[in-house]
C-alpha positions, -999 to 999 in steps of 0.1 A, spaced: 640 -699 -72 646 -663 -62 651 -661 -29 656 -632 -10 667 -637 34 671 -603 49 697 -603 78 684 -574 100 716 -557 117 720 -521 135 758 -524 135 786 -538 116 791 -573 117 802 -606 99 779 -613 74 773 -647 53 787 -650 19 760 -665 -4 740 -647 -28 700 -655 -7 715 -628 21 705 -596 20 722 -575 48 697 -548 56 703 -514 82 671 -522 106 660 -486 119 687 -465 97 663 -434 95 683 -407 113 715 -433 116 749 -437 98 753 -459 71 766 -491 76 772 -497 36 742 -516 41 710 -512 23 687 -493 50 653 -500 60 645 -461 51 640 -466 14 610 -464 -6 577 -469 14 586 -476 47 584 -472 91 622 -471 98 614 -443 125 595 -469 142 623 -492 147 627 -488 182 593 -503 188 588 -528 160 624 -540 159 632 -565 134 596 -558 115 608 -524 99 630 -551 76 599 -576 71 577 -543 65 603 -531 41 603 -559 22 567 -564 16 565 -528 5 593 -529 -14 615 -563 -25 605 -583 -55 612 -621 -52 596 -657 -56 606 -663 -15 611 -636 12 624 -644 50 642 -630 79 672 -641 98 692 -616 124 728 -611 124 736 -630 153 708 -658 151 705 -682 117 690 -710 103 716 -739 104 718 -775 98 732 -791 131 732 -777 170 771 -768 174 789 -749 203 816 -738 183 814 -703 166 829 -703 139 817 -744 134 781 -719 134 790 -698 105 799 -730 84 769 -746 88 746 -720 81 718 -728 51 731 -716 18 704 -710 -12 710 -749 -24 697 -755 13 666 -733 11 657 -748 -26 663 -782 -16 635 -777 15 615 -752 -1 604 -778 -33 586 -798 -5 571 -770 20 562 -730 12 572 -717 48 601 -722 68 600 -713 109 625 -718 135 625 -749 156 600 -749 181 609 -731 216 598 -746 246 591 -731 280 574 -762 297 569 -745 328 542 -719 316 521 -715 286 530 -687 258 505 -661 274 522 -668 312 552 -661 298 543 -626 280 527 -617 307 552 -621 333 581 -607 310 558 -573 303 524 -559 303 490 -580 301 472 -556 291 487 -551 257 483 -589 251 446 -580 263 445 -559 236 458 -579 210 435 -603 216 406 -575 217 416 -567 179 420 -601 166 382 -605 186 369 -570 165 386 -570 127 400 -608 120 377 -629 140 379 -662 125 416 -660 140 401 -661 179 403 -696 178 435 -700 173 450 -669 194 434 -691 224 451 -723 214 485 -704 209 484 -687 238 477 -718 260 509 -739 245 536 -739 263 556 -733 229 561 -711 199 578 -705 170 601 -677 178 623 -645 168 604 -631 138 623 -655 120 606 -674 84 611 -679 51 578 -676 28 565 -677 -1 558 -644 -14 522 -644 -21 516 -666 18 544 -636 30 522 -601 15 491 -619 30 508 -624 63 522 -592 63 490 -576 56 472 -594 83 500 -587 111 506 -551 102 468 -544 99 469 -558 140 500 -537 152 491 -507 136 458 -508 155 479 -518 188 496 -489 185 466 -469 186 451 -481 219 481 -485 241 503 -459 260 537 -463 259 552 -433 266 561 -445 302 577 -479 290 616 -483 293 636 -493 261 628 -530 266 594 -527 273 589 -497 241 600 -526 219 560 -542 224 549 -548 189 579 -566 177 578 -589 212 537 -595 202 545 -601 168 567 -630 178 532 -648 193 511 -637 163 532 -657 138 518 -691 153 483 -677 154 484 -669 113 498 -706 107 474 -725 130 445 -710 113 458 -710 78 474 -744 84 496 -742 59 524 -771 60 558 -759 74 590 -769 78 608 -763 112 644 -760 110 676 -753 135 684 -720 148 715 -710 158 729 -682 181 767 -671 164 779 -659 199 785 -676 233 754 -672 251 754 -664 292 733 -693 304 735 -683 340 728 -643 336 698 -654 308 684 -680 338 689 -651 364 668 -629 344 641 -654 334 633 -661 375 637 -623 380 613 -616 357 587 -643 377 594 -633 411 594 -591 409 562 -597 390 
């Protein structure tokens, strides 16, 4: 199998040594080079990296990568075999290609473990981390150009868990008709909602929407998948990332 996992990076960092990796410069237009392969090659939205975080790598790689599987990992945030604490126990256990041809014989997509908020549904949550509107408006488009996807928008929205990160690993021909689908909805997004107001966390819309659209393609294709671990390579501030969540609910 080819297999081809971009790790989407904007800085210098430890990188996994097995031949499925492909290290790429998320939102290099304009940047300096890292020594990895940027985003900004070939047909491509690099400039709109701020907005559309990791999805300038999975929009470069439709346009542009060649291979039999395609996915999307970050540079901090893997799939892995076991739940550890310890770091470096983290970078050991990350899948390596035998991993991904071993699961991949059986299944065509590979998502992150389910994440679960229990507390609110998936649509709650969006909208009371940032605006409803551009939810609204999501939903409006899926309504107007892909309707037969309604359904399952509505069924996503109201589950009080998701399949998170922009993280995957497709086959190609399921990952150009996903990525045809997704971009064809963000692209019209970005024509009906105003922005230019936001703050830098709130500007980065279309790749936090994206996140919820992933769910609503699979549910309607239902395509079998196979959820797998996901691990975070730094120590994570539990407390500070609890203090925000209930910020978050109160101030809105």
């Amino acid at each position: 199998m080819n297999i081809k996992i971009l790790v989407a990076t904007h800085k210098k960092y430890w990188m996994p040594n097995d031949e499925v990796y492909l290290p790429i410069h998320v939102g290099k237009e304009g940047k300096q080079d890292l020594g990895y392969i940027g985003d900004n090659t070939g047909d491509n939205i690099s400039i709109k990296n701020p907005n559309y975080c990791e999805l300038t790598a999975i929009y470069w790689a439709w346009k542009n990568l060649k291979a039999d599987y395609i996915g999307l990992v970050h540079y901090r945030r893997y799939f892995t075999k076991h739940n550890f604490r310890n770091c470096e126990k983290k970078k050991r256990d990350i899948l390596l290609k035998s991993d991904f041809e071993n699961i991949l014989k059986d299944v065509d997509i590979i998502v992150p473990d389910k994440r679960k908020y229990y507390i609110e549904t998936i649509r709650s949550h969006y909208n009371h981390s940032y605006y409803e509107k551009d939810l609204n408006e999501t939903e409006n488009i899926i309504k107007e150009v892909y309707p037969k996807y309604s359904t399952a928008f509505n069924k996503v929205m109201n589950r009080t868990w998701a399949h998170m990160f922009n993280m995957f690993v497709m086959r190609k021909d399921y990952f150009d008709e996903y990525c045809e689908w997704l971009f064809t909805i963000l692209f019209e997004l970005e024509k009906r909602i105003d922005i230019s107001n936001y703050t830098v966390m709130e500007a980065r819309v279309f790749g936090f929407i994206s996140e919820l659209l992933l769910d609503v393609w699979l549910e309607t294709k239902q395509i079998e998948y196979k959820e797998i671990n996901v691990s975070f390579m730094e120590k994570q501030n539990w407390i500070k990332k609890g203090f925000l969540f209930l910020k978050r609910k109160i101030l809105n």
